[in-house]
PDB file as gemmi writes it, atoms N, CA and C in Angstrom:
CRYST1    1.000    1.000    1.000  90.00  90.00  90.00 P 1                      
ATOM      1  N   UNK A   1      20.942  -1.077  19.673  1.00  0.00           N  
ATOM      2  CA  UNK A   1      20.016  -1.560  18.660  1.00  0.00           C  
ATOM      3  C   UNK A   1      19.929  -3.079  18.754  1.00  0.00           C  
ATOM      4  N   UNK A   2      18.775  -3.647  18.697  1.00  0.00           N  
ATOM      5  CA  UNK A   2      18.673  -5.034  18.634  1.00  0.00           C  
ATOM      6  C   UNK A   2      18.437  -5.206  17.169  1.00  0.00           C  
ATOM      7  N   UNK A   3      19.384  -6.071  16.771  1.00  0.00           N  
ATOM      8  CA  UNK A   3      19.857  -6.764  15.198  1.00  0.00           C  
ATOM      9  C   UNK A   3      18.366  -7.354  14.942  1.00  0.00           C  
ATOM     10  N   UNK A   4      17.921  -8.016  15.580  1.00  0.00           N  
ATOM     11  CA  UNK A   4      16.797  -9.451  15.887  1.00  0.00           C  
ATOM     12  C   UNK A   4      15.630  -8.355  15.123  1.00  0.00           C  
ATOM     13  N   UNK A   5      14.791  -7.596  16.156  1.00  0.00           N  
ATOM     14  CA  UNK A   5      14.123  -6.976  15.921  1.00  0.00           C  
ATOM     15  C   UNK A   5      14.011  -6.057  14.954  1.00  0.00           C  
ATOM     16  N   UNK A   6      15.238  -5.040  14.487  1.00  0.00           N  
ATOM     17  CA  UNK A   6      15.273  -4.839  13.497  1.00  0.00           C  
ATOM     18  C   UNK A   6      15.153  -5.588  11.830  1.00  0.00           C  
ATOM     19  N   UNK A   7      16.104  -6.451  12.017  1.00  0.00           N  
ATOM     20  CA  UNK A   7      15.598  -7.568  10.731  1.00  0.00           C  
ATOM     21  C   UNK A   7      14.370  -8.027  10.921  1.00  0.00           C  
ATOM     22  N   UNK A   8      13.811  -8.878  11.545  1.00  0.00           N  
ATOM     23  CA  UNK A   8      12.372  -8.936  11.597  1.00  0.00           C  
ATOM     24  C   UNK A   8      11.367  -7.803  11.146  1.00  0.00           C  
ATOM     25  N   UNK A   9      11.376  -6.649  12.061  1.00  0.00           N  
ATOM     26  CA  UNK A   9      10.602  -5.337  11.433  1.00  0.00           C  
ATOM     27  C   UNK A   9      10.484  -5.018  10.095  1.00  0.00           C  
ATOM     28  N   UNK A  10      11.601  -5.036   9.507  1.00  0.00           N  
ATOM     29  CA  UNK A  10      11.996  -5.036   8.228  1.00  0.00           C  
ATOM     30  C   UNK A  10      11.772  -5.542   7.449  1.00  0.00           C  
ATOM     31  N   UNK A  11      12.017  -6.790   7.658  1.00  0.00           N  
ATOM     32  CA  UNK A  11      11.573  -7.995   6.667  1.00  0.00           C  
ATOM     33  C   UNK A  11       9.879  -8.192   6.566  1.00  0.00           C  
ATOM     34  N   UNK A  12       9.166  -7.741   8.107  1.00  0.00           N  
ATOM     35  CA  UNK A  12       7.438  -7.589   8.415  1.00  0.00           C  
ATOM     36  C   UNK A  12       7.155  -6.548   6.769  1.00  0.00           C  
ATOM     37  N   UNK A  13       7.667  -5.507   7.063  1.00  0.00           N  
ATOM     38  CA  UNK A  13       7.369  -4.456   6.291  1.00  0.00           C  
ATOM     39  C   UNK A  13       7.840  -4.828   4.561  1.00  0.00           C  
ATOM     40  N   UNK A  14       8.871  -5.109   4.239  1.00  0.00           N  
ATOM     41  CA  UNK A  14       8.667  -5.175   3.103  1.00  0.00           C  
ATOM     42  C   UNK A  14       7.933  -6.636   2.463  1.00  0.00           C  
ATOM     43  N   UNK A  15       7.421  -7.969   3.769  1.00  0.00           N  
ATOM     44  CA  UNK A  15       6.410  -8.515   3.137  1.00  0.00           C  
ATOM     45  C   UNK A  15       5.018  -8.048   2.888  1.00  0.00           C  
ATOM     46  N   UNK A  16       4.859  -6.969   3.425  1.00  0.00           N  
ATOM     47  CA  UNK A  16       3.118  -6.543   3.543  1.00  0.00           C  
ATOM     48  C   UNK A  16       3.500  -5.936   2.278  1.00  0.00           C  
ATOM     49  N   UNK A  17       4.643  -5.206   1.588  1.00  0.00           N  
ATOM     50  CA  UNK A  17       4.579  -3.770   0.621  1.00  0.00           C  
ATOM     51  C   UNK A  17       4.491  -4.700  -0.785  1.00  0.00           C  
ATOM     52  N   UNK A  18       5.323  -6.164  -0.496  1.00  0.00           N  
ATOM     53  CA  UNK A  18       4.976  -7.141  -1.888  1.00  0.00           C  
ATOM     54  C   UNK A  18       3.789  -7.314  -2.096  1.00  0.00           C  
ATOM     55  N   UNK A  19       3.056  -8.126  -0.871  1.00  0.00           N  
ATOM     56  CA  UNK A  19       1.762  -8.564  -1.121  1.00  0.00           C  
ATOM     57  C   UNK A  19       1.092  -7.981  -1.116  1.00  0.00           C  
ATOM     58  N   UNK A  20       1.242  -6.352  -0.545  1.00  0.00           N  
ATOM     59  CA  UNK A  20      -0.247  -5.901  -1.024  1.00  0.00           C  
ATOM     60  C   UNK A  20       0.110  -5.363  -2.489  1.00  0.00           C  
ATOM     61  N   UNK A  21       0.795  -4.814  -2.695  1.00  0.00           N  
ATOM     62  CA  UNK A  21       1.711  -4.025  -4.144  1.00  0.00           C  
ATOM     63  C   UNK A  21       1.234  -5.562  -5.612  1.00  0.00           C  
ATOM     64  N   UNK A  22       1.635  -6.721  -5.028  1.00  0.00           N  
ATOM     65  CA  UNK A  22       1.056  -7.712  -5.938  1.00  0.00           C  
ATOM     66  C   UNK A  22      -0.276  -7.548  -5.851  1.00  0.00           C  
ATOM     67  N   UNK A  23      -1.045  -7.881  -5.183  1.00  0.00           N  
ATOM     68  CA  UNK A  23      -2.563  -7.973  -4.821  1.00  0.00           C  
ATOM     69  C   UNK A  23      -2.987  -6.346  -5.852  1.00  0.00           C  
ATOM     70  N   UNK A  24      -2.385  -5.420  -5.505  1.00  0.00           N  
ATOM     71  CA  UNK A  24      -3.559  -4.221  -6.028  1.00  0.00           C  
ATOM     72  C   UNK A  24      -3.159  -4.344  -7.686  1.00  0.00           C  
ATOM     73  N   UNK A  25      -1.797  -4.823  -8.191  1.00  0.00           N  
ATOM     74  CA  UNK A  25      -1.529  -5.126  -9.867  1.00  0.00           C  
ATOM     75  C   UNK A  25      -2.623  -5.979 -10.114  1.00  0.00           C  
ATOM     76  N   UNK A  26      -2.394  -7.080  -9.387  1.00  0.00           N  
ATOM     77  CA  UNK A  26      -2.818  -8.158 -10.174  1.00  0.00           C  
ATOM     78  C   UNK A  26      -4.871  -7.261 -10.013  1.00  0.00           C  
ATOM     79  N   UNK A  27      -5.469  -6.714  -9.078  1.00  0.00           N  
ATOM     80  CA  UNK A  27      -6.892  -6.254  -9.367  1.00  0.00           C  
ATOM     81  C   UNK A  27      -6.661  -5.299 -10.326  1.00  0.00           C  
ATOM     82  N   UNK A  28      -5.673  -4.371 -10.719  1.00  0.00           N  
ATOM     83  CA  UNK A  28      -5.857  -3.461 -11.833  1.00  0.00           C  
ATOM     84  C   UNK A  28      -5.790  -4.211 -13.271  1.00  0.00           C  
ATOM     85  N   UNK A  29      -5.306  -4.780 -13.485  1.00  0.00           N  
ATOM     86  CA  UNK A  29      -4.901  -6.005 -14.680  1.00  0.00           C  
ATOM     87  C   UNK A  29      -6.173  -6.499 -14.826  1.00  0.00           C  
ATOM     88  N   UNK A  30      -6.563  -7.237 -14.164  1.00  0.00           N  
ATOM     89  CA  UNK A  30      -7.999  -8.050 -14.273  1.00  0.00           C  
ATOM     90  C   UNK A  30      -9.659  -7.415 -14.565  1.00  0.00           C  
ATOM     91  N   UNK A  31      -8.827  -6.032 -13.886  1.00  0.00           N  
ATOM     92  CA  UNK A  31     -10.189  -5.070 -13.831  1.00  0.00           C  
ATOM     93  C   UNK A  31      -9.793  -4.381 -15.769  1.00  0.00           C  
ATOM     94  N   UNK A  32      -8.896  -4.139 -16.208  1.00  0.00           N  
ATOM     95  CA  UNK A  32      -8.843  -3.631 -17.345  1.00  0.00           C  
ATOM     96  C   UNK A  32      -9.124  -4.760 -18.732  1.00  0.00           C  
ATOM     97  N   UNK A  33      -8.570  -5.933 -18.067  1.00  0.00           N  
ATOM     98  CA  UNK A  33      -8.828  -7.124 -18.998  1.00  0.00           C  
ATOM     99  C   UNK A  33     -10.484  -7.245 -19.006  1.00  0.00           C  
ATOM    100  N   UNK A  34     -11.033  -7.317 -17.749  1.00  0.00           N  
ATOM    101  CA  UNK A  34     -12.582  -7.246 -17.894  1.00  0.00           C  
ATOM    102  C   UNK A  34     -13.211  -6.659 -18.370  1.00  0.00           C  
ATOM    103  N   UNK A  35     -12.869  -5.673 -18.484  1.00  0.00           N  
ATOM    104  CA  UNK A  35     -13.662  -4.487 -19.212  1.00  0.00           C  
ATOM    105  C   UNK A  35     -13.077  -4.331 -20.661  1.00  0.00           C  
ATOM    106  N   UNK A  36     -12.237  -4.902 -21.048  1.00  0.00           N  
ATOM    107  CA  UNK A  36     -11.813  -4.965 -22.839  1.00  0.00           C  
ATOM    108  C   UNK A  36     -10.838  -3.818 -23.329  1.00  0.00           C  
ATOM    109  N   UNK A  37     -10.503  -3.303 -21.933  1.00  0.00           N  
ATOM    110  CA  UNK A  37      -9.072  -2.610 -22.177  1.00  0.00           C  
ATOM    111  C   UNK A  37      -8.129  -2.840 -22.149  1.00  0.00           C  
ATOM    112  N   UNK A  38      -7.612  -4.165 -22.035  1.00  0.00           N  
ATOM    113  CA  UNK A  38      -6.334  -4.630 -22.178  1.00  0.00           C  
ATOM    114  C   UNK A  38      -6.324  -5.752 -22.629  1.00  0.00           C  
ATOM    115  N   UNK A  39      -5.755  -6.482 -23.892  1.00  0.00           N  
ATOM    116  CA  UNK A  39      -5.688  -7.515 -24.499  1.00  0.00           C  
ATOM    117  C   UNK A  39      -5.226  -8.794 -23.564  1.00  0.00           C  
ATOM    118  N   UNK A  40      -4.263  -8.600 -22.245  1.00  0.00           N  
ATOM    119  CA  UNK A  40      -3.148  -9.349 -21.763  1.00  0.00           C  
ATOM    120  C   UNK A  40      -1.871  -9.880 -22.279  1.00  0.00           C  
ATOM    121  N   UNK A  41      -1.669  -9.161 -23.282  1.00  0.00           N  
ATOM    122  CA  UNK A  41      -0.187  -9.309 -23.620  1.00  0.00           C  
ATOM    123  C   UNK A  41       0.813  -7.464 -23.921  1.00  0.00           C  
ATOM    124  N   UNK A  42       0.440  -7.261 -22.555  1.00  0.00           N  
ATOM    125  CA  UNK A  42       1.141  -5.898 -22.723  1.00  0.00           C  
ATOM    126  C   UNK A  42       2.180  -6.275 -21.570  1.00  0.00           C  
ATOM    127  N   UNK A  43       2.935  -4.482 -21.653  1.00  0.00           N  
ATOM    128  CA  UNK A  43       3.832  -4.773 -21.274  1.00  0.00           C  
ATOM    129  C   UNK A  43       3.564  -3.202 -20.203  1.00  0.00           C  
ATOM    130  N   UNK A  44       4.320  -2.990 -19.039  1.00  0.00           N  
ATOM    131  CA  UNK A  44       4.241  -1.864 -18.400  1.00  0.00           C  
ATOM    132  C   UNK A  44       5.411  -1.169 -17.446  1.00  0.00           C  
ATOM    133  N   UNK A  45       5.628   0.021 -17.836  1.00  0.00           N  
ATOM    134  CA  UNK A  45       6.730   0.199 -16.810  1.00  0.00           C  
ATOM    135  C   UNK A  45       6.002   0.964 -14.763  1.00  0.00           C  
ATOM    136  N   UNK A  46       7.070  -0.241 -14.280  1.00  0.00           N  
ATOM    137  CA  UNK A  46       6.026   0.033 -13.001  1.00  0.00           C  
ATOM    138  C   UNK A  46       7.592   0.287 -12.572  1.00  0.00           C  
ATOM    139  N   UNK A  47       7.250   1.402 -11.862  1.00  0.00           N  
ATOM    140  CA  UNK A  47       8.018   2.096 -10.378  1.00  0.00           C  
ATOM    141  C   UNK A  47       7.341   2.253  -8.990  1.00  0.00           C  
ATOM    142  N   UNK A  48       8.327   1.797  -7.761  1.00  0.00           N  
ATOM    143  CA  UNK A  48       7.859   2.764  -6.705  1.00  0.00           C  
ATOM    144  C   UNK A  48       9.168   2.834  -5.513  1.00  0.00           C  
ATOM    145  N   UNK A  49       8.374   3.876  -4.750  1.00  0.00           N  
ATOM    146  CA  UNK A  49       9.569   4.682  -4.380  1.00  0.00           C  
ATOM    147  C   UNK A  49       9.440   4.274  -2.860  1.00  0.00           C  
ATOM    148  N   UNK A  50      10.611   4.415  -2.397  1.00  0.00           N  
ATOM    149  CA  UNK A  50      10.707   3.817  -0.907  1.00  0.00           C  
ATOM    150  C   UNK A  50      10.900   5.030  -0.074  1.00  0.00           C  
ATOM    151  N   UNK A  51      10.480   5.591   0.783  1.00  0.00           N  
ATOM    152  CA  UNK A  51      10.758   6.775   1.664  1.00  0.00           C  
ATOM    153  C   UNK A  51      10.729   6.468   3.162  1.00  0.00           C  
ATOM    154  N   UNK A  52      11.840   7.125   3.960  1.00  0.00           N  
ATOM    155  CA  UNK A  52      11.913   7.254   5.257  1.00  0.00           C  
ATOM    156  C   UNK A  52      12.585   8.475   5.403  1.00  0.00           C  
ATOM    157  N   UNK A  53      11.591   9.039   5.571  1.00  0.00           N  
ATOM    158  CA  UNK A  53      12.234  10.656   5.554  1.00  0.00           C  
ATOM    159  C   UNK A  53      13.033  10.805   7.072  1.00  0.00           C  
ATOM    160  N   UNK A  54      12.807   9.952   8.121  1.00  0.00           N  
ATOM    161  CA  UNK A  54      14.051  10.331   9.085  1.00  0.00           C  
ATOM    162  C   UNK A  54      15.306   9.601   9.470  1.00  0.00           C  
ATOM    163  N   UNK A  55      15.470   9.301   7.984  1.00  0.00           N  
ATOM    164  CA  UNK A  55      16.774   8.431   7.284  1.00  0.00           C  
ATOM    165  C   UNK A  55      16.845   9.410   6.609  1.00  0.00           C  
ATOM    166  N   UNK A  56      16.436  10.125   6.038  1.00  0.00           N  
ATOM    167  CA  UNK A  56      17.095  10.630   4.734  1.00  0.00           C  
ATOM    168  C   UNK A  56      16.925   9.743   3.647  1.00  0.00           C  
ATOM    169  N   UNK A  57      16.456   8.729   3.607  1.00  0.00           N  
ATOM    170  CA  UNK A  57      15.891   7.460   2.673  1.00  0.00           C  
ATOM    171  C   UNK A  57      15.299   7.771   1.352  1.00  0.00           C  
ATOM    172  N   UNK A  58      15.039   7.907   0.501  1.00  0.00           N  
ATOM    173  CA  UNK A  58      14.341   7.848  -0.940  1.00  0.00           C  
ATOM    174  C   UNK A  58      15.131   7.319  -2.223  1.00  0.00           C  
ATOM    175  N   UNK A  59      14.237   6.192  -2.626  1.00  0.00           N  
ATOM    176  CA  UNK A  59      14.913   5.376  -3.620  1.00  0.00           C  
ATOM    177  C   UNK A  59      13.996   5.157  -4.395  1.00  0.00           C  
ATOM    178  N   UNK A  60      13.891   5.129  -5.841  1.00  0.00           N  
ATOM    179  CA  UNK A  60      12.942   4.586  -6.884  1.00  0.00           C  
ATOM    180  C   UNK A  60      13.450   3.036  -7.576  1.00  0.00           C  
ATOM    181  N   UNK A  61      12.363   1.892  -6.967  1.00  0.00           N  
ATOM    182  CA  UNK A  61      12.489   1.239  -8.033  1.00  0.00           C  
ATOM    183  C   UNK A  61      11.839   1.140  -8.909  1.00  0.00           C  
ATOM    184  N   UNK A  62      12.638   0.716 -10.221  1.00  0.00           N  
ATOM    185  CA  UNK A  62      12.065   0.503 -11.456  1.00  0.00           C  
ATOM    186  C   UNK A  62      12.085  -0.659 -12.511  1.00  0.00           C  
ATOM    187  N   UNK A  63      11.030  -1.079 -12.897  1.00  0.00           N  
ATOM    188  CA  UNK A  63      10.920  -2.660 -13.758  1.00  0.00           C  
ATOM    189  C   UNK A  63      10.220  -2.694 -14.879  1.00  0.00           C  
ATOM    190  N   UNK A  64       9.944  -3.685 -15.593  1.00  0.00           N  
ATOM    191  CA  UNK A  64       8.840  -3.674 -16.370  1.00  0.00           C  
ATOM    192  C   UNK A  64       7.979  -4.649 -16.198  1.00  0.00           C  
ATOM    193  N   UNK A  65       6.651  -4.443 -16.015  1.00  0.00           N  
ATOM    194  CA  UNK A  65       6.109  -5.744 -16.238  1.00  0.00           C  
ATOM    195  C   UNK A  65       5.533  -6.433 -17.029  1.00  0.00           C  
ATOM    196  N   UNK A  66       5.403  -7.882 -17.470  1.00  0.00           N  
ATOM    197  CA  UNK A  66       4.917  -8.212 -18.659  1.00  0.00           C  
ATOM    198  C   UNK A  66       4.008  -9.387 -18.827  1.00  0.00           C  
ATOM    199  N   UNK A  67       2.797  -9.245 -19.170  1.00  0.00           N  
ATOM    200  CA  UNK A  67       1.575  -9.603 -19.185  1.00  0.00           C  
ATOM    201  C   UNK A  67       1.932 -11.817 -19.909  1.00  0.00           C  
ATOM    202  N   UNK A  68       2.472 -11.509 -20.739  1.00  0.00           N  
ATOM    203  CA  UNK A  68       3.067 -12.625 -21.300  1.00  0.00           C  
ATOM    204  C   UNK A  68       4.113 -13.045 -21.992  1.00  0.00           C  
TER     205      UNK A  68                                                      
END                                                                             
């Protein structure tokens, strides 16, 4: 196994899963604030789950997020 490549791969992958995972909140938020369904001072419980099924891998994270 190359250490190098593996950390790199890794680290590739869980920057795309932030930024796009930020990017699609922050359009659902904006899209509900626009339309007068959400005040912006809520609060939300957000999960998601990590899978590599040929690891045997599955993990849920869980947070809250909060508007203000």
């Amino acid at each position: 196994m190359n250490e190098e490549t593996f950390n790199k791969d890794t680290r590739k992958f869980l920057k795309k899963v932030g930024i796009t995972a930020q990017r699609e909140i922050e359009k659902a938020v904006w899209s509900r604030i626009d339309a007068g369904e959400l005040q912006g001072n809520e609060q939300f419980k957000a999960s998601m789950i990590l899978e590599i099924p040929e690891l045997g891998l599955r993990i849920v994270i869980e947070d809250d997020i909060a508007l203000e």
